[in-house]
C-alpha positions as CSV (number, residue, x, y, z in Angstrom):
1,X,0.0,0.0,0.0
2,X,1.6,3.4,-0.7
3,X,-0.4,6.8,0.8
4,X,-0.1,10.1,-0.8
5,X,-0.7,13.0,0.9
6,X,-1.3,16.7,0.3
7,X,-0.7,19.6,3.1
8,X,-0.3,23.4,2.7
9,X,-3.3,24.5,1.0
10,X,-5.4,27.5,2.4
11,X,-6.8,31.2,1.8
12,X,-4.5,33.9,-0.1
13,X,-4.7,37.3,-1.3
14,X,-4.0,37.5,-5.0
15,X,-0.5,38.2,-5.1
16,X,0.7,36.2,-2.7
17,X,2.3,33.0,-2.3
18,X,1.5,29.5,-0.7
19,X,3.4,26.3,-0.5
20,X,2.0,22.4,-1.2
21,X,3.4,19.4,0.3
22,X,2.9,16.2,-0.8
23,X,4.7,12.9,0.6
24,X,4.6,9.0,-0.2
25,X,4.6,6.7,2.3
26,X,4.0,2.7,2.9
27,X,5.7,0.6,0.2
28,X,7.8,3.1,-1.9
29,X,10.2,0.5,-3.0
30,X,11.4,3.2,-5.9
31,X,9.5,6.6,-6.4
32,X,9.8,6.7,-10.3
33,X,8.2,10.7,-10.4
34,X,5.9,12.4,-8.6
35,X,3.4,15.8,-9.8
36,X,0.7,18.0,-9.3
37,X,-2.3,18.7,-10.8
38,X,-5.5,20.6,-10.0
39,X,-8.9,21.0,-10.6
40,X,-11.0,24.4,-10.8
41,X,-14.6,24.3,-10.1
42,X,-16.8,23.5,-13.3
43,X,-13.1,22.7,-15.0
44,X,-11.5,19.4,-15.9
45,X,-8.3,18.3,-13.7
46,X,-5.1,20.1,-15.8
47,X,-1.8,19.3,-15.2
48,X,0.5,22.0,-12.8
49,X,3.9,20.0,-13.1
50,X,5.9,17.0,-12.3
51,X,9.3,15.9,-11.7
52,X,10.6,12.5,-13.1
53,X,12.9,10.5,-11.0
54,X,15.6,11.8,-13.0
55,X,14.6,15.2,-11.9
56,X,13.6,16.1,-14.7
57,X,11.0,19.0,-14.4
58,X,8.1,20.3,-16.3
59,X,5.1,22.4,-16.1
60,X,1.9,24.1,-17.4
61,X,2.4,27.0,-19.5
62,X,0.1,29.0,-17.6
63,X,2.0,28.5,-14.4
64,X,5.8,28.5,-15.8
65,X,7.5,31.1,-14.0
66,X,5.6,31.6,-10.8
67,X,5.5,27.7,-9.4
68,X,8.7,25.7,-8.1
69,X,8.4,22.3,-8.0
70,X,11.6,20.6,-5.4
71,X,12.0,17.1,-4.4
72,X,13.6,15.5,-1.1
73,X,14.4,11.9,-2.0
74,X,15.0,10.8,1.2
75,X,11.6,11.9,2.5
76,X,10.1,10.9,-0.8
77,X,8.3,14.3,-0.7
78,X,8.2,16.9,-3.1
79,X,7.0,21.2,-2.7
80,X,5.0,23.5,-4.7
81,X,6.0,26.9,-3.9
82,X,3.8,28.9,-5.6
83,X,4.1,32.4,-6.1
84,X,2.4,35.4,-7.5
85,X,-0.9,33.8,-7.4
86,X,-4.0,34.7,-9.1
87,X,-7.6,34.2,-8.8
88,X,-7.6,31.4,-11.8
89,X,-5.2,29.6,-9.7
90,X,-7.9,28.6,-6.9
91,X,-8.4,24.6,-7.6
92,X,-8.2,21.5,-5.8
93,X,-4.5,20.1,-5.8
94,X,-3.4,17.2,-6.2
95,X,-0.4,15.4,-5.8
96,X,0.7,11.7,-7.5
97,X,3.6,9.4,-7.2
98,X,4.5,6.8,-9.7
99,X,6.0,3.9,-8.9
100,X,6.3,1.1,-11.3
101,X,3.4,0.7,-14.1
102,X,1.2,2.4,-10.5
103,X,-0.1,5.9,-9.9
104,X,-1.2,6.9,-6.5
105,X,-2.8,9.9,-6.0
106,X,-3.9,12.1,-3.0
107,X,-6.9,13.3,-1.7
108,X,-6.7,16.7,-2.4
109,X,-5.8,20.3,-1.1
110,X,-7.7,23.6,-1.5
111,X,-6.4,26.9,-2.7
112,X,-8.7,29.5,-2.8
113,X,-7.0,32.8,-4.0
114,X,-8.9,35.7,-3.4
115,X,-9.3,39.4,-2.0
């Protein structure tokens, strides 16, 4: 069994920043990548960024140059630092690790970006 979960999420002031926390835990024999994605209200889940296990980073366009994705490998944990936030940004996040042909994902964090 391998547990994903998200922490971090919350209420911010457009502008500002926030960051996510996601880590694996139970039987990570080899985390292959881990990533974010989120979901607006009304919207289809899109894609914020991932890292492979290589380290190998990439993200949305419409996020590229305001989010951060890091990894610790020892905690099998990676951040979303993200800064200068917008309105549009306010989604359910969600973190996966892939391990093997397998993706687990989390439950879920809110960010609500607003005045």
């Amino acid at each position: 069994q391998v547990q994903v979960v998200e922490s971090g999420g919350g209420l911010v002031q457009p502008g500002g920043s926030l960051r996510l926390s996601c880590s694996a835990s139970g039987s990570v024999s080899r985390l292959d990548g881990m990533g974010w994605h989120r979901q607006a209200p009304g919207k289809q889940r899109e894609l914020v960024g991932i890292v492979s296990g290589g380290g190998r980073l990439i993200y949305a366009d419409s996020v590229k140059g305001r989010f951060t994705i890091s990894r610790d490998n020892a905690k099998n944990t990676i951040y979303l630092q993200m800064n200068s936030l917008k309105p549009e940004d306010t989604a359910v996040y969600y973190c996966h690790a892939v391990i093997g042909l397998n993706t687990y994902w989390g439950q879920g964090t809110r960010v609500t970006v607003s005045s």
